[in-house]
matplotlib code that plots the C-alpha trace (Angstrom):
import matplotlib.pyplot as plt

x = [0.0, 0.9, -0.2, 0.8, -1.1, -1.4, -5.0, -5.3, -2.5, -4.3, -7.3, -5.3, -3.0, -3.6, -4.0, -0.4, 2.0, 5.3, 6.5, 3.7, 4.8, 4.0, 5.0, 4.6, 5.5, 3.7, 3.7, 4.9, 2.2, 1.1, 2.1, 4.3, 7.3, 4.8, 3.1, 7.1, 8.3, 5.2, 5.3, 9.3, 8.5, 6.1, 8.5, 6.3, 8.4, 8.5, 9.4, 10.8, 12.3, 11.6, 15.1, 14.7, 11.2, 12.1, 14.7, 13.3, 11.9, 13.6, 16.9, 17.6, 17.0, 19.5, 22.1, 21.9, 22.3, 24.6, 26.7, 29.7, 29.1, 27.9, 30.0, 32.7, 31.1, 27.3, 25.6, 21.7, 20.1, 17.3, 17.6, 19.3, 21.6, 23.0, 23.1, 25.3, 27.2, 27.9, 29.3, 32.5, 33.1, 32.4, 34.6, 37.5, 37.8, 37.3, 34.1, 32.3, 29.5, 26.8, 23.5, 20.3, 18.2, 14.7, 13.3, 11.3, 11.2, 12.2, 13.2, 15.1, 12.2, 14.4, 17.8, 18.8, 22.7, 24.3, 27.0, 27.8, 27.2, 26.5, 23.8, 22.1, 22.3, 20.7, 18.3, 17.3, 17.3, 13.8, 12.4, 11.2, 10.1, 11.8, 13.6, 15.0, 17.5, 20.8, 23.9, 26.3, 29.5, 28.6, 30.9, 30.9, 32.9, 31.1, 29.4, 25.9, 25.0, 21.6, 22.2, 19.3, 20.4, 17.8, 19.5, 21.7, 20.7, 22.8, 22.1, 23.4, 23.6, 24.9, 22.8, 23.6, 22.3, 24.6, 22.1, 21.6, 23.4, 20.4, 21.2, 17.5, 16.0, 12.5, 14.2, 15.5, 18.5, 19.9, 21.5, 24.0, 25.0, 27.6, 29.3, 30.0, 33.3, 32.8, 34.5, 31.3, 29.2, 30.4, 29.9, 26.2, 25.9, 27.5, 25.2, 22.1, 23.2, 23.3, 20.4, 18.7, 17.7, 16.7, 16.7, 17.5, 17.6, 21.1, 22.1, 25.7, 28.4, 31.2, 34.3, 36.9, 39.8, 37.5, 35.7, 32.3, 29.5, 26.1, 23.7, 20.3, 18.5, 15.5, 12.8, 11.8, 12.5, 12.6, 14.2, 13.7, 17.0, 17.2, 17.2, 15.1, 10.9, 9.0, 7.2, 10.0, 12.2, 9.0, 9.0, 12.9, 11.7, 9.3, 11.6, 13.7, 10.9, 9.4, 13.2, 13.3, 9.7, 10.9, 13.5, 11.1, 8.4]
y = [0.0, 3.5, 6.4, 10.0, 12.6, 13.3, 13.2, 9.6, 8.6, 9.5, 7.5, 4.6, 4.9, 2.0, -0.5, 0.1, -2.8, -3.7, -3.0, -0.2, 3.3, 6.7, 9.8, 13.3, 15.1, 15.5, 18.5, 20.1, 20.3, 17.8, 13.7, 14.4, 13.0, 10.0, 9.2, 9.2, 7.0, 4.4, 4.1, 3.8, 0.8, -0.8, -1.2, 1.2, 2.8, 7.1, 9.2, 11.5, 9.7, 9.9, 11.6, 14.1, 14.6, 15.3, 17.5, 19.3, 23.1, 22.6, 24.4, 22.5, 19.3, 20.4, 21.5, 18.4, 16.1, 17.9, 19.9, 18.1, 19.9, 23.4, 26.2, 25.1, 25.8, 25.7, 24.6, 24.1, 25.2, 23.8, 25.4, 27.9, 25.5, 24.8, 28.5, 28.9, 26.3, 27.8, 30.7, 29.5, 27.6, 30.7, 32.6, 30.6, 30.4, 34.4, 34.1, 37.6, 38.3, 35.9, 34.6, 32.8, 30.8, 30.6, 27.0, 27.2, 30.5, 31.5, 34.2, 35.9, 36.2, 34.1, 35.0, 37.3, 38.9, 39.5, 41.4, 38.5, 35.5, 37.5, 39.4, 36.7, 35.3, 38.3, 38.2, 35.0, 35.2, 37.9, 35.4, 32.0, 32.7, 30.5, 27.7, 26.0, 27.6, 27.6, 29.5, 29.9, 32.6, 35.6, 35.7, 39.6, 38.3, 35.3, 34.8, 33.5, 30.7, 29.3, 25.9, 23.5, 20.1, 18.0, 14.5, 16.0, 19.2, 22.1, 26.0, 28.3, 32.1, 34.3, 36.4, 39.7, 42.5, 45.6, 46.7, 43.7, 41.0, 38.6, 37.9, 36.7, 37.7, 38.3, 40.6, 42.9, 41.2, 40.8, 37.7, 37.3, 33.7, 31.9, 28.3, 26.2, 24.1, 20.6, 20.2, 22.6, 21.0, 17.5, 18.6, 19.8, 15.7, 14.3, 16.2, 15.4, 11.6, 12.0, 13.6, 11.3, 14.4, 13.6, 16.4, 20.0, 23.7, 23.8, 27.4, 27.5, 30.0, 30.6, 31.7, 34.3, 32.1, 29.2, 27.0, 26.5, 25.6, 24.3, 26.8, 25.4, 22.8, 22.1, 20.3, 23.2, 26.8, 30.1, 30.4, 33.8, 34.4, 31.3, 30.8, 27.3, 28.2, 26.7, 24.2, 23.2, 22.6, 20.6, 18.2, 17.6, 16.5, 14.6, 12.2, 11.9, 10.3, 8.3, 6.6, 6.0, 4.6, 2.3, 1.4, 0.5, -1.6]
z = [0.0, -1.0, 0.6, -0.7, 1.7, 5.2, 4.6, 3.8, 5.9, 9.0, 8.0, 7.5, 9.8, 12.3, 9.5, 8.1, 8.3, 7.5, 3.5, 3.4, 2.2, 3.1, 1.0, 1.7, 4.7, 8.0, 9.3, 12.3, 14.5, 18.0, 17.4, 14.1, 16.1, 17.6, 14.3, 12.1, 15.5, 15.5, 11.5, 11.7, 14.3, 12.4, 9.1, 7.3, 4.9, 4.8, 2.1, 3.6, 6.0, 9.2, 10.4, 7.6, 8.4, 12.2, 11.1, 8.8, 10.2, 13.6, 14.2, 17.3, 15.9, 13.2, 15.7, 17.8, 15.0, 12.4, 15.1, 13.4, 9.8, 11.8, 13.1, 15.8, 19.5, 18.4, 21.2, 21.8, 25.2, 26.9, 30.3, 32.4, 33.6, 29.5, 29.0, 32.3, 31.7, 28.1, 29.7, 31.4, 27.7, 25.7, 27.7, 28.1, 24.0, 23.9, 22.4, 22.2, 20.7, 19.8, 17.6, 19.0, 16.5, 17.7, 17.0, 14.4, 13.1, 9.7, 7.3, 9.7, 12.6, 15.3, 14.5, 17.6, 17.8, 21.6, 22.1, 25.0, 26.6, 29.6, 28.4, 26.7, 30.0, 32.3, 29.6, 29.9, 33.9, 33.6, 30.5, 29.8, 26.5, 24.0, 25.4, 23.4, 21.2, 19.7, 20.4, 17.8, 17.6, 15.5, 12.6, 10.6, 7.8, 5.8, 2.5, 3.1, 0.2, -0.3, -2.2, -3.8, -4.6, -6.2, -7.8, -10.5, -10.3, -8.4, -8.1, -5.4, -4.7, -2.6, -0.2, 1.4, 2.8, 3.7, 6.1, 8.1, 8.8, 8.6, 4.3, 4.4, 0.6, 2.1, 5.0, 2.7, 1.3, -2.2, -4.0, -7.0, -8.6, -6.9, -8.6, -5.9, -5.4, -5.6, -2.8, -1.3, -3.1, -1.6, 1.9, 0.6, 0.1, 2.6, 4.9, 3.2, 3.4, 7.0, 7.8, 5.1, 2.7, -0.4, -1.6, 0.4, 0.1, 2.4, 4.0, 3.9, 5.8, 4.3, 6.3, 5.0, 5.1, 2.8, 5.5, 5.4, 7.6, 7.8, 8.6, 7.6, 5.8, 4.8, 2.2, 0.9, 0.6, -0.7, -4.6, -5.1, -6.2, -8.2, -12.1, -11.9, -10.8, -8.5, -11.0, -12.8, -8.9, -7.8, -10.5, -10.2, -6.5, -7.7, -10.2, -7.4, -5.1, -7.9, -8.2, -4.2, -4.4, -7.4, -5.1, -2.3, -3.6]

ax = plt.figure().add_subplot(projection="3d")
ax.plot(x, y, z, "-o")
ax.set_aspect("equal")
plt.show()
């Protein structure tokens, strides 16, 4: 059996067994994490997979499982007693200012710049508000890519916005064309393998002296700034899920 929307998939739900297959992407609302767990258990095949699903729209989940491929000292908090901890650490590598990612926020909205760990932390002592989070250095000088990998098919650019240091296009910011390196374009895979993309939109930093990060990744995304459209992006996604279910059944 081969189910393809969220719709029917919760109407069939508890009659899915082993070698069944679900497409499409449940969304982030109450049970997603239950409902990708209890199919997962069952042997019932997801497309996207479950990991991908889970990771997908959640910058902590992100940072907890791809902390390897992010910035060096990214760190997620949960409580005070991670953000106090993360003081002693921060300060002892000379780490000044810093960024907050607010889970699940996009285009900008959560992305919060401290001029210290300290006053992120008195902050934080008079609010509850957003727990969790993740703490990452602030970096001035890096080129902000947006790159879309869909089976063959590569396109990144280059966001920036001389007025703010969130890049984000829909915040204001501008883009230009940017080739990526294979060897950029490698890492771009080898993280999608590990967090079981099958395709992504992947946020990139990239460091003055040639690093690069993981900043984000996701399903799907904005491509304002990008040569390919919508329609023709979406149908790229879909040979690529019509090959994995091929592969499945």
């Amino acid at each position: 059996m081969i189910i393809r929307s969220v719709t029917e998939l919760r109407k069939r739900f508890h009659t899915m067994t082993a070698g069944d297959l679900f497409c499409g992407i449940i969304g982030a609302g109450p049970g997603k994490a239950t409902m990708l767990i209890d199919l997962a258990s069952r042997g019932v095949h997801c497309l996207p997979a479950p990991l991908a699903q889970m990771l997908n729209g959640s910058k902590v989940a992100q940072a907890l499982v791809l902390k390897d491929y992010m910035l060096p000292d990214t760190a997620v908090v949960t409580r005070r007693k991670d953000l106090f901890d993360l003081i002693t650490q921060y300060n002892r590598r000379r780490i000044t200012a810093v960024v907050t990612k607010e889970d699940r926020l996009h285009c900008g909205r959560g992305i919060r710049r401290w001029e210290g760990i300290e006053t992120l932390h008195s902050f934080m002592a008079q609010d509850q508000g957003f727990y969790p989070f993740v703490v990452q250095p602030f970096q001035d000088q890096l080129t902000d890519v947006r790159a879309i990998v869909v089976g063959d098919f590569v396109e990144a650019y280059v966001r920036y916005n001389p007025d703010n240091f969130r890049a984000n296009i829909s915040g204001g910011g501008e883009s230009r064309p940017y080739a990526l390196a294979p060897q950029e374009e490698q890492f771009c895979r080898a993280v999608m393998e590990r967090a079981q993309f099958p395709f992504a939109h992947i946020d990139l930093q990239i460091m003055a002296d040639g690093r690069y990060f993981l900043s984000e990744i996701a399903l799907n995304g904005g491509i304002r700034a990008a040569r390919i459209n919508r329609e023709q992006l979406d149908a790229k996604k879909e040979v690529v899920i019509e090959r994995l279910i091929a592969e499945l059944t």
